[in-house]
PyMOL Python script that loads the backbone (N, CA, C, O; Angstrom):
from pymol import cmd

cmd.read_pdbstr("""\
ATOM      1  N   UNK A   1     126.743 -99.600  54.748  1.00  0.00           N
ATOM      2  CA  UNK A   1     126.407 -98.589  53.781  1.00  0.00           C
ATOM      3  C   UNK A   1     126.127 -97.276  54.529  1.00  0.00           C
ATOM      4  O   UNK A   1     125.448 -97.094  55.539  1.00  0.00           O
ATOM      5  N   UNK A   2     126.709 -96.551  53.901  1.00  0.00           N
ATOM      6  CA  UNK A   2     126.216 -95.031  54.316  1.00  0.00           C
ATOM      7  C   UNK A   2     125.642 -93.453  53.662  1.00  0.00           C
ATOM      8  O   UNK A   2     126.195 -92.621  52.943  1.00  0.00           O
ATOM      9  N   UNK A   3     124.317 -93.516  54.277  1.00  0.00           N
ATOM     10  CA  UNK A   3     123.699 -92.463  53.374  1.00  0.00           C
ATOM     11  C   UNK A   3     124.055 -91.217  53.546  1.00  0.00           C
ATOM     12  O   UNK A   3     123.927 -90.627  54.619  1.00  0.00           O
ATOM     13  N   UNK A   4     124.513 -90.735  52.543  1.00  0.00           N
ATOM     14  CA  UNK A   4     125.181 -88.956  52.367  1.00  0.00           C
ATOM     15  C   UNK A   4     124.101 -88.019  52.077  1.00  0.00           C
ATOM     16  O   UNK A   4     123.544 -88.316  51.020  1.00  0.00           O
ATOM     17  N   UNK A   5     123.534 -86.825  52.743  1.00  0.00           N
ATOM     18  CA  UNK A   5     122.935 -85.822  51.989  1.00  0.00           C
ATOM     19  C   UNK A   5     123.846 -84.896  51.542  1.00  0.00           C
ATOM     20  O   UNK A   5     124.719 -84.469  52.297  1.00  0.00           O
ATOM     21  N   UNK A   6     123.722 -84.466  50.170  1.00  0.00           N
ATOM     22  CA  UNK A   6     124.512 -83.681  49.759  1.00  0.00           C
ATOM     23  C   UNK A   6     123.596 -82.322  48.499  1.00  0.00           C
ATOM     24  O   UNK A   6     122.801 -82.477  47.572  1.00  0.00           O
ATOM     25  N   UNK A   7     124.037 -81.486  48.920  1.00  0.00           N
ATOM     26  CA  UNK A   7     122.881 -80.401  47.514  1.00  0.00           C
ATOM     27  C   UNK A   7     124.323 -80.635  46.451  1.00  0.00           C
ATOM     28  O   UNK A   7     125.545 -80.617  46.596  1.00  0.00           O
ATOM     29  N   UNK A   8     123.325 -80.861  45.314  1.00  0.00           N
ATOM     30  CA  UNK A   8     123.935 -81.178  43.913  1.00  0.00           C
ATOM     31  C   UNK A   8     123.653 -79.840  43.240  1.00  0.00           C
ATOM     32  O   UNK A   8     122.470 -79.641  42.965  1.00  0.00           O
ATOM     33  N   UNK A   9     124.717 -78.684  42.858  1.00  0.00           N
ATOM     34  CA  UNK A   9     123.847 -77.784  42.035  1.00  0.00           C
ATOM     35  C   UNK A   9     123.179 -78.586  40.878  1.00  0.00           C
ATOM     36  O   UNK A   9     123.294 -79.751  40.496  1.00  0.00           O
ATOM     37  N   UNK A  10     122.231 -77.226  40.353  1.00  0.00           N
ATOM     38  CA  UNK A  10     121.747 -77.410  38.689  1.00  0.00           C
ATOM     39  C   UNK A  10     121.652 -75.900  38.673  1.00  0.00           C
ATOM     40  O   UNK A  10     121.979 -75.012  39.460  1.00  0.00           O
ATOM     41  N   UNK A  11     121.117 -75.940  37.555  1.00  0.00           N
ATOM     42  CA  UNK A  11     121.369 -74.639  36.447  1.00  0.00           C
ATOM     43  C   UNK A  11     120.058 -74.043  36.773  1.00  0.00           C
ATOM     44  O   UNK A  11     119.878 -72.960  36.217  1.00  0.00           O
ATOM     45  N   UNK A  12     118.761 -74.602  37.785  1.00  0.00           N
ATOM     46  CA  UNK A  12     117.884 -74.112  37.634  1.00  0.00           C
ATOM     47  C   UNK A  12     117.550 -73.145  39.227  1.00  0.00           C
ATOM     48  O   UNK A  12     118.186 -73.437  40.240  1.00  0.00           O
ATOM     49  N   UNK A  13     116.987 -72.540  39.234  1.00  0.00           N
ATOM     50  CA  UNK A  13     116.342 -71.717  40.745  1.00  0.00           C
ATOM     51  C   UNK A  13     115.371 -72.554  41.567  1.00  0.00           C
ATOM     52  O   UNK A  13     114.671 -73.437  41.071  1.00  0.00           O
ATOM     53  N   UNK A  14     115.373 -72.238  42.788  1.00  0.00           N
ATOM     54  CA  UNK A  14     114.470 -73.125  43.475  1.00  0.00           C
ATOM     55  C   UNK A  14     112.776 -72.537  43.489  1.00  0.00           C
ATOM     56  O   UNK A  14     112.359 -71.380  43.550  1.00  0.00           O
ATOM     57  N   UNK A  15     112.276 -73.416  43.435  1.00  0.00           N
ATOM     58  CA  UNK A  15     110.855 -72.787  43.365  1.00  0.00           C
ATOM     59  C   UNK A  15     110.782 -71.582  44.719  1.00  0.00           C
ATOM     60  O   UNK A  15     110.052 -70.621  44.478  1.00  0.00           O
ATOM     61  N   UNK A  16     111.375 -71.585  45.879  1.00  0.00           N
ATOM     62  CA  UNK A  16     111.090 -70.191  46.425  1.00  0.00           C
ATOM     63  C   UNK A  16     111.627 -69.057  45.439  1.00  0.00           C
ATOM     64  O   UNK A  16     111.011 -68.017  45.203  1.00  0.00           O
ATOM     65  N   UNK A  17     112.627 -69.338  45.002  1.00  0.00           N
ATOM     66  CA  UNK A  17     113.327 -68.264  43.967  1.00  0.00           C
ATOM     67  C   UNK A  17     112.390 -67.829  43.098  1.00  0.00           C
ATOM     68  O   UNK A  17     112.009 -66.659  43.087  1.00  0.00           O
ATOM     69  N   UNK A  18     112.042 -68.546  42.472  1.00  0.00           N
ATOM     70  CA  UNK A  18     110.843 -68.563  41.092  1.00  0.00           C
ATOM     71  C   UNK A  18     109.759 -67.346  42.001  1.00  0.00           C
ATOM     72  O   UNK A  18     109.624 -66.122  41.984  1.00  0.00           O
ATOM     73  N   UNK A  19     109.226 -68.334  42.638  1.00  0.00           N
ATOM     74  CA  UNK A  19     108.445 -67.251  43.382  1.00  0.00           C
ATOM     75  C   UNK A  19     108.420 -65.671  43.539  1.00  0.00           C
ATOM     76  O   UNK A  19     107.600 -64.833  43.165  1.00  0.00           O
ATOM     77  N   UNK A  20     109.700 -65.566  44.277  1.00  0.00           N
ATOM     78  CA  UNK A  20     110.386 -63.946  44.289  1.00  0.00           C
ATOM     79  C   UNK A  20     110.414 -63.436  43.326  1.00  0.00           C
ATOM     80  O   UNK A  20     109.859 -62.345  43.196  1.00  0.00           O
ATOM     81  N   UNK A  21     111.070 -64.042  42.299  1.00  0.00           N
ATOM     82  CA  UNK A  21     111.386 -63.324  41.281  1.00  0.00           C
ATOM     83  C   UNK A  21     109.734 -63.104  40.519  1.00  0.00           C
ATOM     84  O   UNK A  21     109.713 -61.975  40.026  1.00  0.00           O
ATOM     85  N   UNK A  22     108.901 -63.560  40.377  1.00  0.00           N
ATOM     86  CA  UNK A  22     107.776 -63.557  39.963  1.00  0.00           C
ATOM     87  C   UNK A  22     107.075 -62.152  40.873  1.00  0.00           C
ATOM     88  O   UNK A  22     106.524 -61.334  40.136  1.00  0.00           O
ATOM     89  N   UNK A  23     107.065 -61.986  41.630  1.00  0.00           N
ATOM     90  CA  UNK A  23     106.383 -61.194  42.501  1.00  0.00           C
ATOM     91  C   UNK A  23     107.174 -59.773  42.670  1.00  0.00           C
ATOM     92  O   UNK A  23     106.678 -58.770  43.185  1.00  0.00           O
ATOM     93  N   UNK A  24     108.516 -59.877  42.133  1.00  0.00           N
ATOM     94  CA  UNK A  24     109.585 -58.867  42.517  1.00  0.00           C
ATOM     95  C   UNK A  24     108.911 -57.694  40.725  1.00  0.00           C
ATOM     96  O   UNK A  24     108.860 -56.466  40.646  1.00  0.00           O
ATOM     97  N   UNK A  25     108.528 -58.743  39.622  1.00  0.00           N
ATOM     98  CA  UNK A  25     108.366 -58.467  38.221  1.00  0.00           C
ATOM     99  C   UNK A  25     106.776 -57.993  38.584  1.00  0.00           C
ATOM    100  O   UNK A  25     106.323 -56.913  38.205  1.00  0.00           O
ATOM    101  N   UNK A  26     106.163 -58.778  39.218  1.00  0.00           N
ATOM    102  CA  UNK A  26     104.872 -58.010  39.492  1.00  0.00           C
ATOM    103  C   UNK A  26     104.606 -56.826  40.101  1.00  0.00           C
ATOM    104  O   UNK A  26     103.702 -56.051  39.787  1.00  0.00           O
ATOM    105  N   UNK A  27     105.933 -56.599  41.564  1.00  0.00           N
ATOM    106  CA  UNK A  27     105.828 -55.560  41.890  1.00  0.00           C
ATOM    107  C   UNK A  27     106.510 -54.425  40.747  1.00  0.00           C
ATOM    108  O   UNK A  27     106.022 -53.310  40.559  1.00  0.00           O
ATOM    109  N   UNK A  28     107.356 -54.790  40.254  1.00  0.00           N
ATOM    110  CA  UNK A  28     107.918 -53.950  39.166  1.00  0.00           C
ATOM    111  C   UNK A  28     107.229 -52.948  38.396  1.00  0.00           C
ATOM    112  O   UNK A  28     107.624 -51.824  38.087  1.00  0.00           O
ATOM    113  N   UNK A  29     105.706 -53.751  38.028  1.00  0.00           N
ATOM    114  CA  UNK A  29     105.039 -53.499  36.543  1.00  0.00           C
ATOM    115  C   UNK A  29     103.918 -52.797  37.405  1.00  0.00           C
ATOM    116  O   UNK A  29     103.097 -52.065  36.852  1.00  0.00           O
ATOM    117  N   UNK A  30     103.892 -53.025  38.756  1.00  0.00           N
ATOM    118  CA  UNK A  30     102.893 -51.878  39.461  1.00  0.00           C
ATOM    119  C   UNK A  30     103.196 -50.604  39.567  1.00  0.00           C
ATOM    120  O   UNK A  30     102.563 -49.710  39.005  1.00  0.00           O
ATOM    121  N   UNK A  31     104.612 -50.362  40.607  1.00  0.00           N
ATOM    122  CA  UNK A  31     105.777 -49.216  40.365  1.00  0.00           C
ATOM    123  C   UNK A  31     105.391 -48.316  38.936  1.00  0.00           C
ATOM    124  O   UNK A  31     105.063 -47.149  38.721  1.00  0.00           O
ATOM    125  N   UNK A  32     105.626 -49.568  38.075  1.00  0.00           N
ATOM    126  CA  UNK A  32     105.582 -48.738  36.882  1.00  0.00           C
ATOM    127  C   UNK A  32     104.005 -47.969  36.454  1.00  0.00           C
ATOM    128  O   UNK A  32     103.677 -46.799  36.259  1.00  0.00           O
ATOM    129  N   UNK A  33     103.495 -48.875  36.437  1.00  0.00           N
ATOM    130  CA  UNK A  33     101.828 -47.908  36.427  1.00  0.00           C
ATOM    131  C   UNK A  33     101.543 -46.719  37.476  1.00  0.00           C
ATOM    132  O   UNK A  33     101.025 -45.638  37.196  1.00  0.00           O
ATOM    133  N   UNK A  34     102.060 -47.211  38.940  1.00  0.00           N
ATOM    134  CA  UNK A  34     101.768 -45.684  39.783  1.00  0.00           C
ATOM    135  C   UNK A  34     102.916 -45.009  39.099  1.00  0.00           C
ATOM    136  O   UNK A  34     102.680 -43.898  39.573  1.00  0.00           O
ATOM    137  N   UNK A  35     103.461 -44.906  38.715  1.00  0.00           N
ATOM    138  CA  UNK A  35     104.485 -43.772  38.186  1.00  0.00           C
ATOM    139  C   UNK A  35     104.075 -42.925  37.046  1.00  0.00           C
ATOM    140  O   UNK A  35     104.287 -41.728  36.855  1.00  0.00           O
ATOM    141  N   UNK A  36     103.352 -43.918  36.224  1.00  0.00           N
ATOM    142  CA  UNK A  36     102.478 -43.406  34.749  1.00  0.00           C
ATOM    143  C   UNK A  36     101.500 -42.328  35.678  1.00  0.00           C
ATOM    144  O   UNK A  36     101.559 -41.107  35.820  1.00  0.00           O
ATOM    145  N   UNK A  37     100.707 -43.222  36.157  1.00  0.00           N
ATOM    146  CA  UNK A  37      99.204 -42.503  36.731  1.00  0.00           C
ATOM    147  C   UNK A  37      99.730 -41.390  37.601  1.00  0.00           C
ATOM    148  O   UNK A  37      98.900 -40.555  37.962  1.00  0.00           O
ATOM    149  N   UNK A  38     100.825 -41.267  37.946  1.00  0.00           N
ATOM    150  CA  UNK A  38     101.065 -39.902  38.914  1.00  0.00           C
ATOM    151  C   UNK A  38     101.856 -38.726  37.275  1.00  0.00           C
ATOM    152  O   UNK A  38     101.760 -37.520  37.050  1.00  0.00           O
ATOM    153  N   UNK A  39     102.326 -39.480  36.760  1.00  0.00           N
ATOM    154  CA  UNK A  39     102.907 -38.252  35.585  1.00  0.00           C
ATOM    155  C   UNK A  39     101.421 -37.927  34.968  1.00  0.00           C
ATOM    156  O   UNK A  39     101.008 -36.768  34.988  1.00  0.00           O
ATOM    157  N   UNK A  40     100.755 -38.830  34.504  1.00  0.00           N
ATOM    158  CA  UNK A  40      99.246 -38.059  34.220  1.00  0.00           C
ATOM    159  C   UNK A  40      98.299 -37.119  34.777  1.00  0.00           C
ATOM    160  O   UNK A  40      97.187 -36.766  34.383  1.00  0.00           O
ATOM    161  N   UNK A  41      99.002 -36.790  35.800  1.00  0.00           N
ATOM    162  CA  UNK A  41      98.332 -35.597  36.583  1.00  0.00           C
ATOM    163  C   UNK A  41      97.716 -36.150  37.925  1.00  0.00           C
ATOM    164  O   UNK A  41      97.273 -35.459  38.842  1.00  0.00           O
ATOM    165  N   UNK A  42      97.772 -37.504  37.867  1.00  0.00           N
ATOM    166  CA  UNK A  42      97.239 -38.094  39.210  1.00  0.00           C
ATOM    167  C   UNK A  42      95.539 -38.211  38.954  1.00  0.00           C
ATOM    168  O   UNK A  42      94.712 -38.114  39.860  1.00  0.00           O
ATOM    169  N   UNK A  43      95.238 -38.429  37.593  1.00  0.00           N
ATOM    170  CA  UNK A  43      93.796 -38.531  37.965  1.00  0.00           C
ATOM    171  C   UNK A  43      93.041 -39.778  38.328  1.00  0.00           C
ATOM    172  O   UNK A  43      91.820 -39.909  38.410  1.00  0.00           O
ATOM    173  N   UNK A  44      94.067 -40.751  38.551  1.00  0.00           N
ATOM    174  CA  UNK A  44      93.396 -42.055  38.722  1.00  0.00           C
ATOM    175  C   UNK A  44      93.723 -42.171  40.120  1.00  0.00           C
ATOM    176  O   UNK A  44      94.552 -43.057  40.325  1.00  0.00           O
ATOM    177  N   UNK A  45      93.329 -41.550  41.153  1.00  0.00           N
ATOM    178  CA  UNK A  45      93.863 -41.699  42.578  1.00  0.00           C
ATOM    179  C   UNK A  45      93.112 -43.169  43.289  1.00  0.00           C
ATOM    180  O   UNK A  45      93.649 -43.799  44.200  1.00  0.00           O
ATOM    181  N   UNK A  46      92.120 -43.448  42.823  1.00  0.00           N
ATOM    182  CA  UNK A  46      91.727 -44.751  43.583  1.00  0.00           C
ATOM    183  C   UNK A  46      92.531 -45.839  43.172  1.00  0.00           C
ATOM    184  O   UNK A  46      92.788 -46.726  43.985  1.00  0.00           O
ATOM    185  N   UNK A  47      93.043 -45.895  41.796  1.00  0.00           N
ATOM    186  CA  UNK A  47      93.744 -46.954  41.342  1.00  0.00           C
ATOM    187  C   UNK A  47      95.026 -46.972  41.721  1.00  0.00           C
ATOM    188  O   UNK A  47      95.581 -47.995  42.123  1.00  0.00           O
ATOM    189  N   UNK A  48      95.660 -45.693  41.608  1.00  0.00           N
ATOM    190  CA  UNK A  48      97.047 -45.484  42.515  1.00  0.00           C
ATOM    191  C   UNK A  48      96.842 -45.842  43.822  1.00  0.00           C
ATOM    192  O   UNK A  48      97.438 -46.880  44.108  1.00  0.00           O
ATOM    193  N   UNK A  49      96.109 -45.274  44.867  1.00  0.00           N
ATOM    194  CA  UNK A  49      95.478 -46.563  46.247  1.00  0.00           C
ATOM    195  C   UNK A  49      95.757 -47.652  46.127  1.00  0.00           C
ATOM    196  O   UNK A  49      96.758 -48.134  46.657  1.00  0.00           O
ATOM    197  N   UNK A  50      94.791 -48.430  45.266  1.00  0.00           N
ATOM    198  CA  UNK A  50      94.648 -49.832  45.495  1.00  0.00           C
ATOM    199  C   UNK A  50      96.608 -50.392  44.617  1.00  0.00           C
ATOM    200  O   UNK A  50      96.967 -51.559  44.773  1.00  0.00           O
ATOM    201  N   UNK A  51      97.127 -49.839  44.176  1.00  0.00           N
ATOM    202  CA  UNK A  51      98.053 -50.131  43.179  1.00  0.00           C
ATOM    203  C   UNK A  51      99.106 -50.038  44.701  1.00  0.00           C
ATOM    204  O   UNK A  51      99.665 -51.095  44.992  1.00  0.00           O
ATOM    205  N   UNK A  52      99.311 -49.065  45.443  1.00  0.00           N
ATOM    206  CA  UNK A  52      99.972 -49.335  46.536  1.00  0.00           C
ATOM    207  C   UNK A  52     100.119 -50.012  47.829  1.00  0.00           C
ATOM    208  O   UNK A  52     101.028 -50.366  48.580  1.00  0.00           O
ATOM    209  N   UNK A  53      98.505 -50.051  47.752  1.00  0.00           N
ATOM    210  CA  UNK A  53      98.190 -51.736  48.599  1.00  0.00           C
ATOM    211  C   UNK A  53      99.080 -52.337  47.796  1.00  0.00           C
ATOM    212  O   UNK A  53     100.297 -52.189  47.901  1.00  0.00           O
ATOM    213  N   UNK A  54      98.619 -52.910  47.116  1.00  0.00           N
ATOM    214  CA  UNK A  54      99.429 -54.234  46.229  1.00  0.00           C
ATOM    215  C   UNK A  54     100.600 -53.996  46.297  1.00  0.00           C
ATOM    216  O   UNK A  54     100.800 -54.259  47.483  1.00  0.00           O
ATOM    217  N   UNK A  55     101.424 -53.728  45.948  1.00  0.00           N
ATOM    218  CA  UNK A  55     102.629 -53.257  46.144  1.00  0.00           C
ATOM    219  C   UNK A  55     103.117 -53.378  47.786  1.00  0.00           C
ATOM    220  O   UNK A  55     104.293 -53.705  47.945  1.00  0.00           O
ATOM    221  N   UNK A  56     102.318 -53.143  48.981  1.00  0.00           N
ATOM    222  CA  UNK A  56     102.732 -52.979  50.163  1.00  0.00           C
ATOM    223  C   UNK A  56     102.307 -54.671  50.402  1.00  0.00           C
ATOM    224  O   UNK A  56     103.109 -55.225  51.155  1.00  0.00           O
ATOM    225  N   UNK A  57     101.187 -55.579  49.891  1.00  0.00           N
ATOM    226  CA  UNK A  57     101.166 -56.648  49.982  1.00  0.00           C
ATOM    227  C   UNK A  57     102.648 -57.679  49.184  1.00  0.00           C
ATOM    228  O   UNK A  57     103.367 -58.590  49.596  1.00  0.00           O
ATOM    229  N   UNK A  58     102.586 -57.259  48.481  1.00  0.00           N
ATOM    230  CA  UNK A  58     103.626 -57.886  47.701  1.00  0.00           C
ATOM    231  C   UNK A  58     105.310 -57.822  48.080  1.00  0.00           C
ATOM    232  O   UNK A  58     106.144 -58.575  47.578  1.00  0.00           O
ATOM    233  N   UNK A  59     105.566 -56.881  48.955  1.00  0.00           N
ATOM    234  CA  UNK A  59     106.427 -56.315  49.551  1.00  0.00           C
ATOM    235  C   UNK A  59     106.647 -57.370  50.487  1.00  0.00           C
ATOM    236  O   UNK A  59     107.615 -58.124  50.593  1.00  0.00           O
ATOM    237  N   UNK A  60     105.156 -57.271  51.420  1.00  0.00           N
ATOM    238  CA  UNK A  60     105.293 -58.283  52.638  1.00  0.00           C
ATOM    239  C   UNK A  60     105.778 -59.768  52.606  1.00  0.00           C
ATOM    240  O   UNK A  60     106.576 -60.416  53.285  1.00  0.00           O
ATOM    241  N   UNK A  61     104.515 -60.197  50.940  1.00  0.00           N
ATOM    242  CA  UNK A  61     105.705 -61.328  50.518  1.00  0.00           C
ATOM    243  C   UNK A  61     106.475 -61.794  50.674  1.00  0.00           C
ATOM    244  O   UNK A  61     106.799 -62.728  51.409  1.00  0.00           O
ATOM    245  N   UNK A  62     107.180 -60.884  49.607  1.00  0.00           N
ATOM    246  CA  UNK A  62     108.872 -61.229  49.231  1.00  0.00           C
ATOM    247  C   UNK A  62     109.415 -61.053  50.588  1.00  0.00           C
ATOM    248  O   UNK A  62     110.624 -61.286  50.572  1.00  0.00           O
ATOM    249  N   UNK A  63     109.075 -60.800  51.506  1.00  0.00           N
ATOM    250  CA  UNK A  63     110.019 -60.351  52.791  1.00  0.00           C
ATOM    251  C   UNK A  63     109.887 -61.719  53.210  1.00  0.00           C
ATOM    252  O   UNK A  63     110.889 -62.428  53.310  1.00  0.00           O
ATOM    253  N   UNK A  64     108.728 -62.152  53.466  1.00  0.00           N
ATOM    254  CA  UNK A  64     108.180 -63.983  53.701  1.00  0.00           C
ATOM    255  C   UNK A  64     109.211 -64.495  53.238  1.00  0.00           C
ATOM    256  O   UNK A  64     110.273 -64.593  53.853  1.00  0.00           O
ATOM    257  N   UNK A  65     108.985 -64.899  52.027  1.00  0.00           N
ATOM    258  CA  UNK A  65     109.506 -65.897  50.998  1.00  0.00           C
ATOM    259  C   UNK A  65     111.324 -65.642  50.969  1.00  0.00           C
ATOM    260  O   UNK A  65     112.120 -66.482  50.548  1.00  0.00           O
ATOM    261  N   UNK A  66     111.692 -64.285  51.523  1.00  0.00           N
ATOM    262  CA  UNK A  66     113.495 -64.090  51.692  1.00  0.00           C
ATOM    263  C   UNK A  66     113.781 -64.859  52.677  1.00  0.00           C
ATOM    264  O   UNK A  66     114.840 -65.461  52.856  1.00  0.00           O
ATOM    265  N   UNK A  67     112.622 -64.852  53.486  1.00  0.00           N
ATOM    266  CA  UNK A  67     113.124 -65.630  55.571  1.00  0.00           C
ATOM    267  C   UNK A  67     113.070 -66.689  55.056  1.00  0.00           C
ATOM    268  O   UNK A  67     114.175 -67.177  54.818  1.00  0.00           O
ATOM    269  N   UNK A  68     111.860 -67.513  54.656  1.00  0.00           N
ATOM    270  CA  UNK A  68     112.002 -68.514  54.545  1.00  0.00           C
ATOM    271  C   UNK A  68     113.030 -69.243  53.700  1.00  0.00           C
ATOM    272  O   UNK A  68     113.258 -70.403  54.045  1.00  0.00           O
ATOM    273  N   UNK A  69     113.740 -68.731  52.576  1.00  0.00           N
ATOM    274  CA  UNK A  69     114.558 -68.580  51.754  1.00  0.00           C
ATOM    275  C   UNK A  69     116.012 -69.050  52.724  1.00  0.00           C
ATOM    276  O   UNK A  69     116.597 -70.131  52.656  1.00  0.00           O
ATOM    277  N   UNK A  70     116.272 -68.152  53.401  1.00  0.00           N
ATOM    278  CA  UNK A  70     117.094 -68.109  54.305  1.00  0.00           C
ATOM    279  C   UNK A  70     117.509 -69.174  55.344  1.00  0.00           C
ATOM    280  O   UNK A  70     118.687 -69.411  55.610  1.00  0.00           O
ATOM    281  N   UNK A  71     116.558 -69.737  55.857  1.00  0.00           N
ATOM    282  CA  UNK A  71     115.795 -70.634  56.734  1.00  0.00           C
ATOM    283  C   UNK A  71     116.419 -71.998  56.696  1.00  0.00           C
ATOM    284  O   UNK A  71     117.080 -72.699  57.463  1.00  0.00           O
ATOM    285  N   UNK A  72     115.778 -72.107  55.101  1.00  0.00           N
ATOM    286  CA  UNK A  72     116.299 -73.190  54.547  1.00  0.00           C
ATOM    287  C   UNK A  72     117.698 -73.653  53.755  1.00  0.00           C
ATOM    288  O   UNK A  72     118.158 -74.767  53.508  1.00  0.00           O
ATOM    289  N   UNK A  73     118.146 -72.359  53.480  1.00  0.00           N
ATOM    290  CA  UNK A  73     119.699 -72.844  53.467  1.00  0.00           C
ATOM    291  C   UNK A  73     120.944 -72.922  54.702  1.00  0.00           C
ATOM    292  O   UNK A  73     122.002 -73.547  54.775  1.00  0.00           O
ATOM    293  N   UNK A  74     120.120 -71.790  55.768  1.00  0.00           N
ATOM    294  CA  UNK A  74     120.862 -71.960  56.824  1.00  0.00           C
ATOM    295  C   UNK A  74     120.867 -73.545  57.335  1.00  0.00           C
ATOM    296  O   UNK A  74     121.921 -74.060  57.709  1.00  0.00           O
ATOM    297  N   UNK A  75     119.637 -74.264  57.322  1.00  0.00           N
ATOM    298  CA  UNK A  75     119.202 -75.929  57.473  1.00  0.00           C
ATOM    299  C   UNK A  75     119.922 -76.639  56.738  1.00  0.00           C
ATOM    300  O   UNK A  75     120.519 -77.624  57.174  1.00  0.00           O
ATOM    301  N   UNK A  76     119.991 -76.154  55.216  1.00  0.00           N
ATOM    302  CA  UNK A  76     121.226 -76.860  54.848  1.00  0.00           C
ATOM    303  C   UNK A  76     122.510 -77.299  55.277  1.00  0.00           C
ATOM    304  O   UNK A  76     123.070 -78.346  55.601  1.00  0.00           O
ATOM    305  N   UNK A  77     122.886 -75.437  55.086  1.00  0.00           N
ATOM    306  CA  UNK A  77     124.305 -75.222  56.350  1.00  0.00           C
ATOM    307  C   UNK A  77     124.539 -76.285  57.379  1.00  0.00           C
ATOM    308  O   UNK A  77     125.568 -76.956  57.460  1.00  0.00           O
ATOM    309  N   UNK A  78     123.466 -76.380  58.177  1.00  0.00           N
ATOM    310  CA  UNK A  78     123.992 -77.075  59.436  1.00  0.00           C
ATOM    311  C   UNK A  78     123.705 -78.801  59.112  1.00  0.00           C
ATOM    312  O   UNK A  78     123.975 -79.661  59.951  1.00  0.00           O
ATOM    313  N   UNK A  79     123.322 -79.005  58.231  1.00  0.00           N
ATOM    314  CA  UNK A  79     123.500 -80.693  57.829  1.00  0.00           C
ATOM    315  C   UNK A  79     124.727 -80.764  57.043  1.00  0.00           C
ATOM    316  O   UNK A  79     124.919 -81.856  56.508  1.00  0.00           O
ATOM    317  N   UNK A  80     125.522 -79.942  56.865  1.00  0.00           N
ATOM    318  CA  UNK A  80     126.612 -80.391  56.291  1.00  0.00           C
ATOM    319  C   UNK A  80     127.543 -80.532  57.515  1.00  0.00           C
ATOM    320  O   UNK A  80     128.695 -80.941  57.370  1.00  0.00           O
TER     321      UNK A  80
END
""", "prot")
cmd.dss("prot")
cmd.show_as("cartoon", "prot")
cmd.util.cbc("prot")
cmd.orient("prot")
């Protein structure tokens, strides 16, 4: 007998995917608030701060979660 690994698609994303995409919509909806708070004249400058932390955290993320992303299909790659 001989055991085959093989990736089977499906229709669904892999939980790193999920991930990204979750964090890509979070960074999205931040973007979008510093953009509000700067057309308002900029009077919320501490929140625009902390809103670009987040954004520079979330950034770092997705940069994570692409390598590792990567990582693991290249691992694929080479078991085939």
């Amino acid at each position: 007998m001989k055991l085959i690994m093989t990736t089977v698609p499906v229709g669904q994303k892999c939980k790193l995917c999920e991930k990204i995409d979750t964090k890509m919509r979070r960074r999205a909806a931040e973007v979008d608030r510093v953009q509000r708070w700067q057309r308002d004249g900029g009077r919320f400058r501490a929140s625009i701060e902390k809103s670009v932390d987040i954004i520079k955290g979330l950034d770092a993320e997705i940069y994570e979660l692409g390598c590792e992303r990567t990582r693991r299909m290249a691992k694929e790659e080479f078991r085939k």
